[in-house]
C-alpha positions, 0 to 999 in steps of 0.5 A: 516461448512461454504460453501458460500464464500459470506457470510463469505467474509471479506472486502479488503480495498486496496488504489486508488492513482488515477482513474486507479489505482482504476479501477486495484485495483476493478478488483483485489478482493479489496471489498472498496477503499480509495482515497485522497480528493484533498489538504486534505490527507496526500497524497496530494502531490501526489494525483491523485484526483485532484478535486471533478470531479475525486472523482465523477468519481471514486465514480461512479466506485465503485457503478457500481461495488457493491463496497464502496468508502471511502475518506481519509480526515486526514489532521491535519488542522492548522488555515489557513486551517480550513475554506478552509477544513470546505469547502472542506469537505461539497462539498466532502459529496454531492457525497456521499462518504461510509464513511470519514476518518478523524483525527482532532478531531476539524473536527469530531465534525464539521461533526457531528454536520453538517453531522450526518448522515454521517459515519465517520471512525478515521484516523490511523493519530489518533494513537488510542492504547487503548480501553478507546480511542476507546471507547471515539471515539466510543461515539463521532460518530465514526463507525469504527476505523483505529488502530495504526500500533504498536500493538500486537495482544493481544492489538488489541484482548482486544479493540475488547473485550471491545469496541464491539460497534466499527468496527476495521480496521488494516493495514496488508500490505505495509510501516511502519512508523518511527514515530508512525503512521506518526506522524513525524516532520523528512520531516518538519526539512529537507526540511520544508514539513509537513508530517501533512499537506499531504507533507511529503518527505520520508526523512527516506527512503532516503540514507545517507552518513557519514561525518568526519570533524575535524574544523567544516569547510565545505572544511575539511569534509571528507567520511567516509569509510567502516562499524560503529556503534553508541553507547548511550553515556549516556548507555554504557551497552547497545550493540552499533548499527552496520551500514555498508555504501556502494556507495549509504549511509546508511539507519539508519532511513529507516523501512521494509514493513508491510507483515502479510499475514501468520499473517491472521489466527490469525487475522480473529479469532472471527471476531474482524477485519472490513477490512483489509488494504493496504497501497499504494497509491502512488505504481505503478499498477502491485504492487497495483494488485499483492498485492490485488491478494494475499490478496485477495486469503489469506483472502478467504482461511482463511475465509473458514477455509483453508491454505493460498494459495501457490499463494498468497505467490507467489504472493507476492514474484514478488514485490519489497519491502524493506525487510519484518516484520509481524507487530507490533503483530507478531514474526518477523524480527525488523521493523528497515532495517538499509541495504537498502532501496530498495530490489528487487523481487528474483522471477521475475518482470512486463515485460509489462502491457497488454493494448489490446488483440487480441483474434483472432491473439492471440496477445497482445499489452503493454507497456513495463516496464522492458526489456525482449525477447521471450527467457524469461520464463513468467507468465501471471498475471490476476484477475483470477489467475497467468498463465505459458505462452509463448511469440514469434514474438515480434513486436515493436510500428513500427510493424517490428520484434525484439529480445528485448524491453525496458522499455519505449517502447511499443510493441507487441506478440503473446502468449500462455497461459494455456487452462483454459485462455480466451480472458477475462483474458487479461483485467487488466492483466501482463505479469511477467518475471520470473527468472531462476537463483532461 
């Protein structure tokens, strides 16, 4: 019977868009963190880390804090970038990063044979998918590898079975791609922006809209109205794939996020997984530390043989997402959303983020990130769990008394939470709206 939570602690691997959110993201539970190296990662169009002073910065965070700090480097270099990323790569080790997450194969061997000592982790962007793949990486160097997003279980199971010289790390949380693991040339064909290169423009996210043109004339086309479908013309056996378009378009291409959090129980079975990753770099704070919260709890109930947490699933259900499936390995709803692209939290959502408390007054001051009044009911959202509060005397940035503020704004409240709730609480905390119509 297991009975020390630290010796059976699984690693949480959770994304840095930047330094705050790596900061949110160490005092939610994330046990590591990954973040871009600047112009080489597939976020770099949206890389908080500018330079190798940020990455030093947080490399430091994560040290103080006990934690690892991996650099994501999984560009797939063309040949005006190799010098420039051969470069990069060696300025980047010198702060000494826990590992490098890397795809091109060009580039592992360059750092093996420049860095060996260096531990390299193979990029998602590699679309490993079998364990003669994971056995040949494993022979190259390679410590542990990020499996593709599209396998089962079983598949997963067996790799680990065969190859278990290789740590293995899996996505258990956030987008999913309509590619195979990002390996997409939609963004390129649209707006010449290489998904490859770290510019990808979401293309498959985005709405469209359905044209009729008779004459292929620009002035003839007309909207489209109401529901269709697109049948194979070469299989018209097979059932046709029904869309409907409302105001804003259609969403053919767009997929549903990742949520294997009731998928866990199997996963952590025979200690096959590493760490189990977030995606979302780029997602704002409250989502980034929601989701850790529930990951957090999930894997540490999990690991001590219990359910998984009431709250981790409440946790969950306050972020926005584009409609769920559990993965690749689980039975679930299609990763296909041909509805939306966007589906907002029924629960609740953020009302501020808490920038300050004063423990004295009881008061806490935010910034406002939907609107919200004292009548509203509330959760505070803390590294230490979720909390019912109460809010009155709502000031805004000027100090004078309001009914109401709004997003964009900054303000003010006195509150009153659970006995079991101290000044420490309010750091890195939320206040949550929660909704009453449930």
């Amino acid at each position: 019977m297991v009975n020390d939570l630290q010796n059976t602690k699984k690693e949480l691997l959770a994304p840095a868009g930047d330094l705050t959110r790596l900061s949110y993201a160490l005092a939610y539970g994330a046990d590591a963190v990954y973040a871009g190296q600047p112009a080489f990662s597939l976020r770099a169009r949206e890389n908080g880390f500018k330079n190798l002073d940020d990455l030093a910065e947080g490399i430091s965070l994560c040290r103080k804090a006990g934690k690892k700090f991996y650099l994501t480097s999984n560009v797939i270099a063309r040949n005006t970038k190799v010098e420039s990323f051969q470069k990069a790569l060696l300025a980047a080790i010198e702060l000494k990063p826990d590992a490098l997450i890397v795809a091109d194969p060009g580039i592992i061997g360059f750092l093996r044979k420049e860095v060996p000592q260096q531990e390299l982790h193979l990029s998602v962007q590699a679309n490993t998918t079998n364990w003669l793949t994971a056995k040949y990486w494993a022979e190259q160097g390679i410590k542990r590898i990020i499996l593709s997003r599209e396998l089962r279980l079983e598949e997963v199971q067996e790799i680990h079975k065969r190859v278990p010289e290789v740590e293995l790390e899996v996505f258990v949380h956030g987008s999913v791609c309509m590619a195979m693991s990002g390996r997409c040339m939609l963004s390129n064909w649209v707006s010449h922006r290489d998904a490859n290169q770290g510019a990808c423009n979401n293309s498959c996210r985005m709405p469209y809209k359905l044209y009729a043109n008779a004459d292929v004339q620009e002035d003839s086309y007309q909207m489209h109205q109401g529901s269709f479908s697109l049948q194979r013309s070469d299989k018209e056996d097979l059932p046709p794939i029904q869309l409907d378009e409302d105001s804003w378009g259609t969403y053919f291409m767009s997929s549903r996020d990742l949520c294997a959090l009731e998928g866990l129980p199997a996963l952590m079975e025979g200690d096959m997984i590493a760490s189990y990753k977030i995606e979302g770099r780029t997602r704002s704070i409250y989502y980034l530390s929601q989701v850790i919260h529930a990951y957090r709890l999930a894997i540490d109930a999990c690991a001590l043989g219990k359910p998984i947490p009431e709250e981790a699933r409440h946790a969950l259900m306050l972020t926005d997402n584009r409609g769920w499936m559990p993965g690749f390995g689980f039975k679930g709803p299609l990763p296909q959303n041909y509805e939306a692209t966007h589906v907002a939290s029924n629960h609740g959502c953020v009302a501020a983020q808490i920038m300050e408390y004063n423990a004295t007054e009881g008061r806490c001051f935010f910034k406002v990130k939907n609107p919200f009044d004292a009548s509203d009911s509330f959760e505070l959202l803390t590294p230490q769990g979720i909390f019912p509060c109460r809010i009155s005397h709502i000031q805004n940035a000027d100090g004078n008394l309001t009914e109401r503020l709004h997003p964009g704004t900054n303000g003010s409240s006195l509150i009153q939470t659970d006995e079991k709730v101290n000044s420490d609480h309010f750091s890195y905390a939320f206040l949550i709206k929660k909704k009453t119509n449930l």
